[in-house]
KOLVO-429823 format. One record per residue: z, y, x of N, C-alpha, C, O, CB in turn. Coordinates in steps of 0.05 Angstrom, whole numbers, plus 5000, padded with zeros to 4 digits. Glycine has a CB too. Example, Ala and Ser with C-alpha at 12.3 -4.5 7.8 and 13.67 -1.06 7.14 Angstrom:
! residues 2
515648865264515649105246515649345264516949345285518149115226 514249555257514349795273515750015258516150235268511449885282 
This chain:
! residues 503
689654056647687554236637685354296658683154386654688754496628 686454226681683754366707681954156705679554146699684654386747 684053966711681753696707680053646686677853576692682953456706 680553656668679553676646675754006639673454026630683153736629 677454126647674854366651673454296680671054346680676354746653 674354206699672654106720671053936711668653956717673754016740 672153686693670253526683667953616662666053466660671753336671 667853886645666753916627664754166648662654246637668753976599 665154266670663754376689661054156704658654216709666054476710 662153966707660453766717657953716698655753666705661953526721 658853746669657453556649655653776643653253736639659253406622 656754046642654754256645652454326663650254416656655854426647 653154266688651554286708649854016703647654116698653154316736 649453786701648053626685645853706668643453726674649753526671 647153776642645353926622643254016625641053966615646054096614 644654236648643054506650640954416679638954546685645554826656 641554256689639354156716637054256714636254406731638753866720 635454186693632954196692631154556701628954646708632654076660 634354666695633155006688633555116722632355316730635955246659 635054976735635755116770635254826792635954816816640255266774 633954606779633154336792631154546828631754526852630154086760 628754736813628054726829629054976853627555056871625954676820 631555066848633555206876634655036887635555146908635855396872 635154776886636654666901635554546922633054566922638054526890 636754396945635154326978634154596994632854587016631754116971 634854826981632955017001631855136984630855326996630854907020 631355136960629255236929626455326949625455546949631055626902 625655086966622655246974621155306952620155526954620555076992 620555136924619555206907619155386903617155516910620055156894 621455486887622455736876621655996895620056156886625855706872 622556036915622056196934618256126945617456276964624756116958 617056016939614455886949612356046923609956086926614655466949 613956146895611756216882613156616871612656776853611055916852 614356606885616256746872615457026898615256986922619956556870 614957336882614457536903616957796896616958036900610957656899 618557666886621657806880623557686901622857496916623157736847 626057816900628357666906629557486886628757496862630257846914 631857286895631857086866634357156860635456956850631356736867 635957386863637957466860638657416824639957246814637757736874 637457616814637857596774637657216773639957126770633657796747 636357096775635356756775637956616776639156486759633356656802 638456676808641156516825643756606795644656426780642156756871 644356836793646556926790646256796749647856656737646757306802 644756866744644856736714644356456714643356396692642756856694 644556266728643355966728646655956738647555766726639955826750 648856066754651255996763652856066733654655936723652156156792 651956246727654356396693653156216676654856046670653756816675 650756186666650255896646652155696651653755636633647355746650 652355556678653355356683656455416670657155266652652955286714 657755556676660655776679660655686651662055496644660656176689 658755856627659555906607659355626588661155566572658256156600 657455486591657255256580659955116587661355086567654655106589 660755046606662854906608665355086596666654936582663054826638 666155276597667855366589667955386552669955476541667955576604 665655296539665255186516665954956512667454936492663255206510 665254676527665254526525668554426530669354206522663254476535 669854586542672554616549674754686530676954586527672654786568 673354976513674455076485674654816468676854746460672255306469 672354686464672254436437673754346438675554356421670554236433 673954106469674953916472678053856487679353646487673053826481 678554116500681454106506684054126479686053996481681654366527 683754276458684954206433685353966421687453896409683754296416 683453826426682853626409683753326427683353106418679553666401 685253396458686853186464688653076456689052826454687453196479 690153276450693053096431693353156396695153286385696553236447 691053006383690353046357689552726358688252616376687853296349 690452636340689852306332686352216334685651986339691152246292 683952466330681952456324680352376350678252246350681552676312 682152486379680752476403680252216408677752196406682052596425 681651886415679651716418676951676398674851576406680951486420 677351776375674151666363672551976378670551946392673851636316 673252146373671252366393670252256424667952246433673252676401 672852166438671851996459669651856461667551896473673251836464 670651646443667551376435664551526424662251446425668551126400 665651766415663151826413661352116428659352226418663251816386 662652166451662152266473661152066496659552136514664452386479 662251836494662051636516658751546509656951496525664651356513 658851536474655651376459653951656472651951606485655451346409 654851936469652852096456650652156493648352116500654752446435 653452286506653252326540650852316548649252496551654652126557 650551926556647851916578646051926565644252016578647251686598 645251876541642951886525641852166534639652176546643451846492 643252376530643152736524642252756555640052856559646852956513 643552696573643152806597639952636606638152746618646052746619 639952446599637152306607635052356599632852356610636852076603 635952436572633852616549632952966564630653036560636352676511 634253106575635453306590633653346623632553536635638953206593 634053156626632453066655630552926672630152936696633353016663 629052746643627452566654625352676661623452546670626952376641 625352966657622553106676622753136707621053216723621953436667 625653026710625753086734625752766750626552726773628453296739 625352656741625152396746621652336763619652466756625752226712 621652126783618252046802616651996781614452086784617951716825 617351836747615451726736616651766712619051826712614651466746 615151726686614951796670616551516652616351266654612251906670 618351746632619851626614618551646588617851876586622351736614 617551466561616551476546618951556529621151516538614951286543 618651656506619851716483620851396461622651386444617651936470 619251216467620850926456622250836485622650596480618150616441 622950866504624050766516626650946516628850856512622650706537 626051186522629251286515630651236491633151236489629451556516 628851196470630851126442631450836448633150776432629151146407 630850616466632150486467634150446485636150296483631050356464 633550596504635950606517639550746498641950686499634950796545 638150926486639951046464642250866450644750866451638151136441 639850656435640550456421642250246433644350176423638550356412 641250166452642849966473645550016480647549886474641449946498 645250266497647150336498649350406475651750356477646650476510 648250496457650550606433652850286426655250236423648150736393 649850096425651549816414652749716435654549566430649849566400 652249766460654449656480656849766482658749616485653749656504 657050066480659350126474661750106452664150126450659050276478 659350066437661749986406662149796403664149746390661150016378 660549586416661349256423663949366435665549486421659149026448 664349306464666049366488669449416470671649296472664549706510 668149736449670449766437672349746415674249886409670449886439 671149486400671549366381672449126392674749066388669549376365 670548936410671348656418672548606443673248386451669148486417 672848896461675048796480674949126500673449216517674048436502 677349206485678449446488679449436521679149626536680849486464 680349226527681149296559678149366581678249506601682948976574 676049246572673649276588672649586571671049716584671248966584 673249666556672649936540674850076549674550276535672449916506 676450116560678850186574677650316597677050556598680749966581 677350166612675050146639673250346641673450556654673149896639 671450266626669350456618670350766623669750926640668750396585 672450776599673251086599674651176621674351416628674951166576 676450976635677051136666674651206682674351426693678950936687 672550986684670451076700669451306695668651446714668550916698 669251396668668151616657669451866662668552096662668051586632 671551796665673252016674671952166700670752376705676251906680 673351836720672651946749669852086756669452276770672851706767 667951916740664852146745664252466732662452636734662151976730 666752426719665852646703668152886729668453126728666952596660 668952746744670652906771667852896790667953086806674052686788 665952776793663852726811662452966809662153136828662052476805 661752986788660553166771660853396778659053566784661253156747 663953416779664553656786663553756805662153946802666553676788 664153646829664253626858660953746854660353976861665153286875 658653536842656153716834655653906830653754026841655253696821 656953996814656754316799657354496820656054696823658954386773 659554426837660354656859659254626881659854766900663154686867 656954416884655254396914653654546897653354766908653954096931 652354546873649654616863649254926867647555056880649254536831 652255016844652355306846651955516876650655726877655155346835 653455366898653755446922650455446926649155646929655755276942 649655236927646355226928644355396927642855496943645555106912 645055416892643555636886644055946893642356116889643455606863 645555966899647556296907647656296933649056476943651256336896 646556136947645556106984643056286975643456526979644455707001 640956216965639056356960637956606953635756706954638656276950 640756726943640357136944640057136971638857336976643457396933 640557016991640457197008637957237026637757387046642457157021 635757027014632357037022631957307010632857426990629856757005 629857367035628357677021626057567028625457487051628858037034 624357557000621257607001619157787015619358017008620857676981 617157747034614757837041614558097021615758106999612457607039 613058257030612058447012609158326998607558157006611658737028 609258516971607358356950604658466961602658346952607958426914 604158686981601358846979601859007004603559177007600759046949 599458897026598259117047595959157043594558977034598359057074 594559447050592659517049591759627079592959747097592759657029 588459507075586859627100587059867102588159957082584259587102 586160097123585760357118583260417112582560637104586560507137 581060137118578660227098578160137070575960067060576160167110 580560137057580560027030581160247018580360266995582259807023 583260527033584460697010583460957021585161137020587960687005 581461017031579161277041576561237037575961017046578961357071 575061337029572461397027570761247049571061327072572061687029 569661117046568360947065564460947062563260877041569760617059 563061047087559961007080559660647071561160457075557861097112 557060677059556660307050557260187070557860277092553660167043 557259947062558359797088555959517086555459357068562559697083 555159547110551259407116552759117129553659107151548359667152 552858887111554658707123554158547097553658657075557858797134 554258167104554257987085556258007079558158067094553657767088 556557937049558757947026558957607022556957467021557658136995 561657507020562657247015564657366997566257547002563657047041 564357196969566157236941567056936937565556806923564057376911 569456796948570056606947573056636911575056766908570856556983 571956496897573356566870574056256858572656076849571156766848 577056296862578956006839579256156824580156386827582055836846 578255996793579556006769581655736765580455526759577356026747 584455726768584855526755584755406741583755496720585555506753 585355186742584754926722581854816705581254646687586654966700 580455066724576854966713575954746710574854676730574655006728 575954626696573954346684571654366689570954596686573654296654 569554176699566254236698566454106666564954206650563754036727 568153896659567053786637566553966607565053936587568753556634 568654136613569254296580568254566594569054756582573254296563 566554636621565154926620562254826613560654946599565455126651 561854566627558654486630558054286623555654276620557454476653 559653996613558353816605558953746575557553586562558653626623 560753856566562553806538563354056536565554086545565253586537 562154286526562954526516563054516481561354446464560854756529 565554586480566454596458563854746434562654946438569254766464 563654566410561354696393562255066389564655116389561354516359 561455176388561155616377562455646406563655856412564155846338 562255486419564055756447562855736459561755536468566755756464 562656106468559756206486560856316508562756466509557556456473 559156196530560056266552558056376572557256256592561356066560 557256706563554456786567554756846599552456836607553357066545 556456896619557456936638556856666654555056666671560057036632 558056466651558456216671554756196669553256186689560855886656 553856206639550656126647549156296657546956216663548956046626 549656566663548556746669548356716702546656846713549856966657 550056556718551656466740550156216739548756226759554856456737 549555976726548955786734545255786726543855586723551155586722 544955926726541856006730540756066747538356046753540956176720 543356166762542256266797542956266814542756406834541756466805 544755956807546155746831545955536828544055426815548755736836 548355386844548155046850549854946831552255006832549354926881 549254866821551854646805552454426810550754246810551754576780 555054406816555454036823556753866799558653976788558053966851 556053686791556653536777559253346778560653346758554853456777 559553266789560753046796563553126826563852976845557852836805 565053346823565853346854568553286844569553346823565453646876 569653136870571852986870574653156874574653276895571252796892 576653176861578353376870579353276899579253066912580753426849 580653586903583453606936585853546929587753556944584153936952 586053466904589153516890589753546860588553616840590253756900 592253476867592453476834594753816823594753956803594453086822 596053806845597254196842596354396853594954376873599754276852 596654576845595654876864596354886887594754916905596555146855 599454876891600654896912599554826946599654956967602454766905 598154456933596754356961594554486951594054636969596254006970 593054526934590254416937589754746953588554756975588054306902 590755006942590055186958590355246990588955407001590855336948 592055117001592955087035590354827041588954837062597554937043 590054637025587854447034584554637037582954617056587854167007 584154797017581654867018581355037039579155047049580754956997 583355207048583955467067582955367094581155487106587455567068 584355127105584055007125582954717120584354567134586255027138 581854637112579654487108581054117112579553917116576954607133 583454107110583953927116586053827077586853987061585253967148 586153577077587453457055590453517054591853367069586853167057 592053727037594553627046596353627018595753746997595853827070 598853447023599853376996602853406997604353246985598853086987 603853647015606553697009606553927022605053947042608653497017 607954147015607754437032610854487036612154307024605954727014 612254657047614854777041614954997058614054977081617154597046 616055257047617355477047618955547065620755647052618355507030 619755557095621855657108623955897098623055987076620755737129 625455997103627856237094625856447107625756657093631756227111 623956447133621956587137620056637134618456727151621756607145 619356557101617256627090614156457111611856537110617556987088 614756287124612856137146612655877127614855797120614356077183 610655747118608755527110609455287121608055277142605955587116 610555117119609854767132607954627114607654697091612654547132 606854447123604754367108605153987126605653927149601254637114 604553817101604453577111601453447106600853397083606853417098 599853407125596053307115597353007107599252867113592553287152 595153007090594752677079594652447105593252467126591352637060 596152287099595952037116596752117147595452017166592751897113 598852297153600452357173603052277168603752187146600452607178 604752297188607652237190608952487195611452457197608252047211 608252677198609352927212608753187185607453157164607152987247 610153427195609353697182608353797204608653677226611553877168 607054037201605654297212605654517204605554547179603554297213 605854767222605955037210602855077208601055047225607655267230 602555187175600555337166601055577164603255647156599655277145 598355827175599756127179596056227164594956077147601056257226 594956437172592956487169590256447194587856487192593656717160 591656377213590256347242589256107242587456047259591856367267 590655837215589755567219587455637196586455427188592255297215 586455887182584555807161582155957168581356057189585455877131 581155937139577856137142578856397142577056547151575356117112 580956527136580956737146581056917166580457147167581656767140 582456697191581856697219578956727226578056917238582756457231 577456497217575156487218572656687225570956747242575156397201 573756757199571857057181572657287207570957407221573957197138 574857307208575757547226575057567255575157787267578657557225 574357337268573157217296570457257287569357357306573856877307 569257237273566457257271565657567258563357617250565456997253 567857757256567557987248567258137230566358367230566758037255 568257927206567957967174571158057169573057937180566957637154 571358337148573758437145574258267122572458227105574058737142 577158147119577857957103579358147078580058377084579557727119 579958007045581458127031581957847014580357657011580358407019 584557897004585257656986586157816960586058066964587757436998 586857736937587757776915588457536895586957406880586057936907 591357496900591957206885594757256863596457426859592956936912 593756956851596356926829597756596838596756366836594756936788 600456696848602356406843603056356877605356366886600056056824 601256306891601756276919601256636939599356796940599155996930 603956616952604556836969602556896997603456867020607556776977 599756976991598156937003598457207026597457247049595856876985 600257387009600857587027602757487059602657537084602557797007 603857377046607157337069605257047085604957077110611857197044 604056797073603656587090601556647104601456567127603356347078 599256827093596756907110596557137124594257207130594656927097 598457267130597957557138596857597162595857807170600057707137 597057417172596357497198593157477205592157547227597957317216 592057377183589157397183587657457157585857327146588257177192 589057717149587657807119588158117127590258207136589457687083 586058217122587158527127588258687106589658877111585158697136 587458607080586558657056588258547043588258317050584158597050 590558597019592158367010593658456980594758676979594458277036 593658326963595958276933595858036916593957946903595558506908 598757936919598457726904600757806888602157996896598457436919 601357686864603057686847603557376830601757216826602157906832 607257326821607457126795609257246783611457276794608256826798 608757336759610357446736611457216719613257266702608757646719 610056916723610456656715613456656706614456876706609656456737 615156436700617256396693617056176702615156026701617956446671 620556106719620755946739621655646724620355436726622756076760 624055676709623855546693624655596665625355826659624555396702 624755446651625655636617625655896611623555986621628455616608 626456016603625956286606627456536622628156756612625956336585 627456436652628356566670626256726681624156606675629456416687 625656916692624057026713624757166732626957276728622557156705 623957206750625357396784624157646778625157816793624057286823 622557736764621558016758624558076744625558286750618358056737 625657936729627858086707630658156726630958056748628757846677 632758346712634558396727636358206708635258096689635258706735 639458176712640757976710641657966678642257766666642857986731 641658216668642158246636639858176620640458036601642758526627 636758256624635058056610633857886619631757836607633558126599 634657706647634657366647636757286624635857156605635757206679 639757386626641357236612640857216581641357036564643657336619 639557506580639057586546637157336538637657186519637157946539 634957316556633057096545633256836549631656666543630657126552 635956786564636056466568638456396551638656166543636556346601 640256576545641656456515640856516493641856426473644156506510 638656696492636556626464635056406466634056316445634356846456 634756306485632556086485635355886476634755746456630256016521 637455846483638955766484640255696450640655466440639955916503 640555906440640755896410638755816397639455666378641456116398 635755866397633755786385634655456396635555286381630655946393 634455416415633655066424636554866399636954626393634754996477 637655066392639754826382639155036342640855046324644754846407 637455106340636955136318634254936306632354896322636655426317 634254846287632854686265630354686282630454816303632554816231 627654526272625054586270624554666298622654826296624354786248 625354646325624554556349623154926360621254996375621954226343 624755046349624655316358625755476381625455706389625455426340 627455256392627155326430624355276444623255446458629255116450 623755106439621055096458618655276455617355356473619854846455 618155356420616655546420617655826426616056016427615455526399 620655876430620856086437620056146470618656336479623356136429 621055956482620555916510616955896509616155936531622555606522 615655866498612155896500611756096494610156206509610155746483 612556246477612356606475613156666490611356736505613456776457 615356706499615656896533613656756550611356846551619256856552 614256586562611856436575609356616579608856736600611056196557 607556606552604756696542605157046551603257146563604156626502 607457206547608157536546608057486582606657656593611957676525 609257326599609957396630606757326639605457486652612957166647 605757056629602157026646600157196640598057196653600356776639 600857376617599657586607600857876634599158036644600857616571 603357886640603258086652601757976683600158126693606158216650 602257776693600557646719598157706715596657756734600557346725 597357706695593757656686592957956695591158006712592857586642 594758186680593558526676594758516703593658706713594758806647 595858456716596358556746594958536774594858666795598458446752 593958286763591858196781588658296779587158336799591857896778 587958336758585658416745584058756760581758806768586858436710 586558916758585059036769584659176805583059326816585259176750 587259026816587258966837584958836848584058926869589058866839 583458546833581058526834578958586827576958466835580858416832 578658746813576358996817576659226827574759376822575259076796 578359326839578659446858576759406888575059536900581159416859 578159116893577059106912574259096920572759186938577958976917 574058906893569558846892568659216894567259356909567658626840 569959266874569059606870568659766901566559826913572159796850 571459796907570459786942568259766959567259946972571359626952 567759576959565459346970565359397001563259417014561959386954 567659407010569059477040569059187050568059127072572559617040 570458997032571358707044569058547054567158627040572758517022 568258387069566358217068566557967071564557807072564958267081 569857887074569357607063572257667033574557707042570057287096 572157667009573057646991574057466974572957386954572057716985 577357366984578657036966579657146945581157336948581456826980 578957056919580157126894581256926880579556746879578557236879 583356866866585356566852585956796828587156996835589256376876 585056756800586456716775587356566753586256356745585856796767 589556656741591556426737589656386704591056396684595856516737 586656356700585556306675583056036686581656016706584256626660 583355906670584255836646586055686639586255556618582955776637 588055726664590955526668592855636640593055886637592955606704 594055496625596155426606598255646620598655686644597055066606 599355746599599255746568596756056562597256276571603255786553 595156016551592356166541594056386530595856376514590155996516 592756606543593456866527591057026521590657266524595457056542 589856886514587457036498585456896471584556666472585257096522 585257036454584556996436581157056430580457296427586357116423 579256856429577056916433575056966398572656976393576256686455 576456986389576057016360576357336366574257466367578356836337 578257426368578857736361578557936395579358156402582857736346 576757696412576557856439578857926449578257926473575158106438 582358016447584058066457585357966461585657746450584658166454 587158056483589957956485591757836470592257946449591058096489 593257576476595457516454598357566466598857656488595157186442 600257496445602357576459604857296454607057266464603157886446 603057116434603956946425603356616421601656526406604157056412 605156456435603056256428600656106419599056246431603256216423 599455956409597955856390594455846401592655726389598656066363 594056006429591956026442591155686449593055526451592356226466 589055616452588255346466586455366501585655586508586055196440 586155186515584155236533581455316526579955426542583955046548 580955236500577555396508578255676501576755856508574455276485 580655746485580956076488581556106517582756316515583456236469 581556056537582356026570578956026574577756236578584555676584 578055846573575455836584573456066582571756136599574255626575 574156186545572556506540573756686553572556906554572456616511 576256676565577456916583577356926605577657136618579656966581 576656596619575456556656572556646644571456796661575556136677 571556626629567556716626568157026631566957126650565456656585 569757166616569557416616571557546641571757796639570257496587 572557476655572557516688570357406695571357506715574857366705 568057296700566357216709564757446706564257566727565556986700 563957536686562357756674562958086686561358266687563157736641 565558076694567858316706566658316731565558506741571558246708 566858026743566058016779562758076783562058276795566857636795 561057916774558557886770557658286767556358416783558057626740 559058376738558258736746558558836773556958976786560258956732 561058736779561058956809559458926831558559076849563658956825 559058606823557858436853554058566850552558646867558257926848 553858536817551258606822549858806818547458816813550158496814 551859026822551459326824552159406845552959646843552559466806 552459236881552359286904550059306916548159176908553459146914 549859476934546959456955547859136970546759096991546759796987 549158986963549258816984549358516968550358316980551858887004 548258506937547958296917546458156932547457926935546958356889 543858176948542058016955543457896980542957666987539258176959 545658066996546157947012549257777005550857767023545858127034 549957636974552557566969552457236967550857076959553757716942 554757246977554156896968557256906953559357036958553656577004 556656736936558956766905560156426899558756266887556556896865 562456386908563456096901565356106874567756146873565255976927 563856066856566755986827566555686826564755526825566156116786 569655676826570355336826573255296816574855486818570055186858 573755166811577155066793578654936822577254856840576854716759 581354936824582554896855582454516832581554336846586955146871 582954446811583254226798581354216768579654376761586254206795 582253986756581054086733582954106707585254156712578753906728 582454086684584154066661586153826664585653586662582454036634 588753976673589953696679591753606652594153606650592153726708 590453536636591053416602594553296605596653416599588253046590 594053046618597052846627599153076637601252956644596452576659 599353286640601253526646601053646633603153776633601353666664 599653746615600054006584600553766560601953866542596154266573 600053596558600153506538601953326523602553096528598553446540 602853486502605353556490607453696497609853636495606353386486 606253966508608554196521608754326496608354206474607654436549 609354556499609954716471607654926469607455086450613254896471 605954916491603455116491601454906479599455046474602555256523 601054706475598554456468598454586446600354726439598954096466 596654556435595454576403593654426396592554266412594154826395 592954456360591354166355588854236370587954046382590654076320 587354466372584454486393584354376412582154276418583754716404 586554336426587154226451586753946447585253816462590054296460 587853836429587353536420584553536414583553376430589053436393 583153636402580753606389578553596417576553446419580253876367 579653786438577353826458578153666481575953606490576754136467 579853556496580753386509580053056498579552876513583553466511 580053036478579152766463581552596476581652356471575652636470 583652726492585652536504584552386530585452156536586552326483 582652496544580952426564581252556591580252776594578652466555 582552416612583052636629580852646654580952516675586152626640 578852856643576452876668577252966691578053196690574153066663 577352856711578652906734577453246745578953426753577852636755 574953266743572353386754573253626756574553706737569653376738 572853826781572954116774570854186765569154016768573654276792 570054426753568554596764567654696785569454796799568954696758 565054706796564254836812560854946819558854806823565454706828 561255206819558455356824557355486845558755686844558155546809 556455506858555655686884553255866887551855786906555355506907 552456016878550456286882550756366922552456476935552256646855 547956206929546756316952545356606950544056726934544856126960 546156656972544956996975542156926966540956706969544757157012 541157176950538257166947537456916925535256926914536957106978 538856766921538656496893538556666870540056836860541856246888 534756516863534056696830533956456819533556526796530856906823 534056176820533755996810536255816805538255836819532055926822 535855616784538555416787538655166801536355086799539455316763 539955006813540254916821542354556817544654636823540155106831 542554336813543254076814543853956834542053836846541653946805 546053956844547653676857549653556839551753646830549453746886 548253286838549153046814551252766840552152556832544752846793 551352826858552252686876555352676879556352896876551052756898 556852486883559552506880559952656909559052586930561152206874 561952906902562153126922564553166920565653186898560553376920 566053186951568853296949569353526952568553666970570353196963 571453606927571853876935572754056953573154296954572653926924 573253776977574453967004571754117020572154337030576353717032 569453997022567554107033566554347026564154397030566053967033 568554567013567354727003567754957023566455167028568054746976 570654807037571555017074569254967081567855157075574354897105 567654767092565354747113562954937104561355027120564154437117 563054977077560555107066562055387073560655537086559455027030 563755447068564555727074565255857105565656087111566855757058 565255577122564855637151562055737156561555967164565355377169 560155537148557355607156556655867146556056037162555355397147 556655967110555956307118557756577132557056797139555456427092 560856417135561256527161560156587188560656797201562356437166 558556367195557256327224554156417217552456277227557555977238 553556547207550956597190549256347201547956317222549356917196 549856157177548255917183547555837149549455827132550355647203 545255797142544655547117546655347111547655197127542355367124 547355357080549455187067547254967074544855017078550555247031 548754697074548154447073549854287056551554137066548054367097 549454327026551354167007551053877008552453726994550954236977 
C-alpha cells in the first residue's frame, strides 16, 4: 500500500507542476514578483499535492485485487503521458501545438494496445517500468515539496519607504521635473498607427501634440522582468535572478557571467549625484527592496496571481478555497476552470491597479520628487476595464483596447497633476511601453476575446510605444527612424545632466 500511494504521490506532483513549477531551484521567480511572504502559496501547493494523491490512492488501491485492475492498468498506462504532457507543455523551451499532442495521444494509445494484445511479455515490461517511475516520481514529489516549503522561510523587503519631504508640508520645490512613465504592454501600433475604429484616446493625443513620437523603435525585450533592469541601467539584459537577500543578479546580453544590479548601477544613482530627489512607484518588480539604495521615495506592489489561482496576498484558507474551486470548475463541462481562473485573475489586477493609482498621484500631487519612475500594469492582460460603461470590471470579457482606454485615462490622471505644477514648463514627460502587445503570449489564454482577434489581425507588431514631451514642447514632433528602445537611459541621463535630448 506505501508503494502504491508513493506512486500515486509522484503522479500528483506531475499534474500539479505547472501550479508551483515556478518555486522550485530557489523560486527566484516567485519571490522576484511577489511583496508578501510565500508562506499561504508554499503551504497549499504541498496539501494539493497531499490531497490529490491521496485521491488518486482512494480509487485505485481497491481496485488491485478486483479482476477489472489490468484493463484499468492499460488504460492508465494509454491515459498517463498524454495528461501529464497535456499538463505541462507550458513548461516546456518551445512550443507544443495542439495536432501534435493529439498525435502523440494517438500513437501512443496504439502502441500500447499493440504491445498488449500482440506481445504481452514486452507489455509486461512496460508496466514494471511504469511502476518503477512512478517510484521516481515519488522521490520528485518529496524533493519538490521540500523545495517549495524551503521558501517560507524568505522574508520580503518592505513594500513602501517614504522621504520625510514627501509626508510634511513642503514650500514649492524650484527644480526640473523628470516623469519617466511605463505603461505595459503599449503598442505604438494599436495607440498610433492602427487604432481601433470608436476608440478615443483624447489623452495620448493631447500628449502627442506636444511631443516626439517615434515610430518605429526597436524593443529591449520581450518580458518585463529584463526589459525594466535593462532600461534602469542602460545596458541589454536577458536573465535576472533574486537572491534569499532580496539583492538582483542580472546576466547582459552576449556575456558569460552574472552581475549584481542594486540602485547605484542605475539612473537613480544618477539623478541623486546630480541632486535630483528620486521617487518610484511600481507594479510587478520589487523596486523597493532591488533599488533602495538610490530612491528616496518608494511603493511598489503585485496583487497578481502567481500561478492559477494562488496569491501571496491570501492567507492559507482562501488560497486553498480558490484553488480547489478552480479545481472543481476545471474538471466540470464547458471549460469553466479557466474562466474561473480569469475572473480571479481580472478581481487581483484590479486590486494592483487601485493600489498603485493613488500612490501615484500622490506623489505627482506632491511635486517634491524631481526625478519621477512610474510602471503600470495597463494595458497589460487581463483588462479590467470596461470602456463602454467607463468602469471598473470585475469579470472577464474586457479586451486590450478596453486596456488602451484605461492606459489613456491614466495619461489624463498624470498630465492633470503635471500640468497644474509651477514646474510644467520645466517637465520633461517619457510615456512608453517596456514591450509591445505581445499577441504569441495572450493568445488563446482564457482572457483573449473575439476583439482581441479582430484588433491584433493575428499580427505580432513588435513596436512599443513611445512619446517624450520636452520641457517647454508646444508642438508635435516625428522620429520615423528605426530607434532602440534602450536609448531611452541616455536620453534620461542627459536631462539629468541638464543637457539637450539628442534622439
Amino acid at each position: 500500500m506505501l508503494r502504491k500511494f508513493c506512486q500515486c504521490a509522484g503522479l500528483a506532483a506531475l499534474i500539479l507542476l505547472p501550479r508551483y513549477a515556478g518555486m522550485l531551484g530557489g523560486g527566484s521567480d516567485a519571490r522576484l514578483h511577489s511583496p508578501y511572504p510565500l508562506t499561504s502559496a508554499c503551504l497549499v501547493q504541498c496539501i494539493e499535492i497531499l490531497l490529490l494523491a491521496t485521491l488518486l490512492f482512494l480509487l485505485l488501491a481497491p481496485l488491485q485485487r478486483r479482476l477489472i485492475y489490468p484493463r484499468v492498468r492499460l488504460w492508465l498506462l494509454i491515459g498517463i503521458p498524454p495528461c501529464i504532457l497535456l499538463r505541462t507543455r507550458t513548461l516546456f523551451p518551445f512550443v507544443w501545438p495542439h495536432p501534435m499532442l493529439a498525435a502523440f495521444a494517438l500513437i501512443w494509445a496504439l502502441a500500447i494496445v499493440l504491445l498488449y494484445r500482440r506481445r504481452p511479455i514486452w507489455y509486461g515490461h512496460i508496466v514494471q517500468l511504469s511502476g518503477a517511475l512512478g517510484l521516481a516520481f515519488a522521490l520528485f514529489a518529496l524533493v519538490s515539496m521540500g523545495q517549495v516549503l524551503w521558501l517560507i522561510r524568505w522574508k520580503p523587503m518592505p513594500q513602501q519607504y517614504s522621504a520625510t519631504w514627501s509626508t510634511a508640508p513642503q514650500p514649492p520645490r524650484h527644480h526640473p521635473l523628470l516623469v519617466w512613465l511605463i505603461l505595459d504592454e503599449l503598442s505604438y501600433d494599436q495607440t498610433f498607427a492602427h487604432r481601433q475604429p470608436g476608440l478615443n484616446l483624447p489623452h495620448f493625443d493631447a500628449l502627442r501634440s506636444q511631443s516626439m513620437l517615434f515610430t518605429d523603435v526597436q524593443p529591449a525585450g520581450f518580458f518585463t522582468t529584463d526589459v525594466i533592469p535593462s532600461l534602469l541601467s542602460g545596458k541589454i539584459i536577458d536573465q535576472v535572478a533574486l537572491d534569499m537577500h532580496n539583492r538582483l543578479k542580472v546576466h547582459p546580453a552576449g556575456t558569460s557571467g552574472w552581475q549584481p544590479l542594486s540602485g547605484r548601477d542605475t539612473v537613480f544613482a544618477d539623478a541623486q549625484q546630480q541632486g535630483w530627489r528620486t521617487a518610484a512607484v511600481g507594479w510587478f518588480n520589487p523596486y523597493c527592496a532591488v533599488y533602495r539604495d538610490a530612491i528616496d521615495d518608494c511603493f511598489w506592489n503585485n496583487q497578481d496571481g502567481m500561478t492559477g489561482a494562488t496569491f501571496t496576498g491570501n492567507n492559507v484558507r482562501q488560497n486553498l478555497e480558490l484553488s480547489l474551486s478552480q479545481t472543481i470548475h476545471a474538471i466540470m463541462p464547458g471549460g469553466q476552470g479557466a474562466a474561473f481562473v480569469c475572473d480571479v485573475q481580472v478581481r487581483q489586477h484590479y486590486r494592483s491597479h487601485v493600489e498603485l493609482e493613488p500612490h501615484m498621484l500622490q506623489v505627482l500631487h506632491a511635486d517634491q520628487a524631481d526625478f519621477v519612475f512610474l510602471h503600470l500594469g495597463v494595458p497589460h492582460a487581463p483588462s479590467i476595464w470596461n470602456r463602454n460603461t467607463g468602469q471598473y470590471r470585475q469579470q472577464c470579457g474586457g479586451s486590450y483596447v478596453d486596456g488602451l482606454a484605461l492606459a489613456d485615462r491614466e495619461v489624463g490622471l498624470i498630465l492633470n497633476e503635471l500640468q497644474h505644477s509651477p514646474r510644467w514648463n520645466e517637465t520633461t514627460l517619457i510615456v512608453e511601453g517596456d514591450h509591445s502587445w505581445r499577441i504569441p503570449l495572450w493568445h488563446g489564454s482564457p482572457s483573449w476575446t473575439h476583439e482581441d482577434d479582430v484588433a491584433s489581425k493575428d499580427v505580432f507588431d513588435t513596436r512599443p510605444a513611445l512619446l517624450i514631451h520636452q520641457a517647454g514642447q508646444i508642438q508635435p514632433q516625428t522620429n520615423t527612424a528605426a530607434w532602440p528602445l534602450i536609448r531611452v537611459h541616455a536620453m534620461v541621463e542627459e536631462v539629468l545632466h541638464g543637457q539637450s535630448m539628442t534622439p
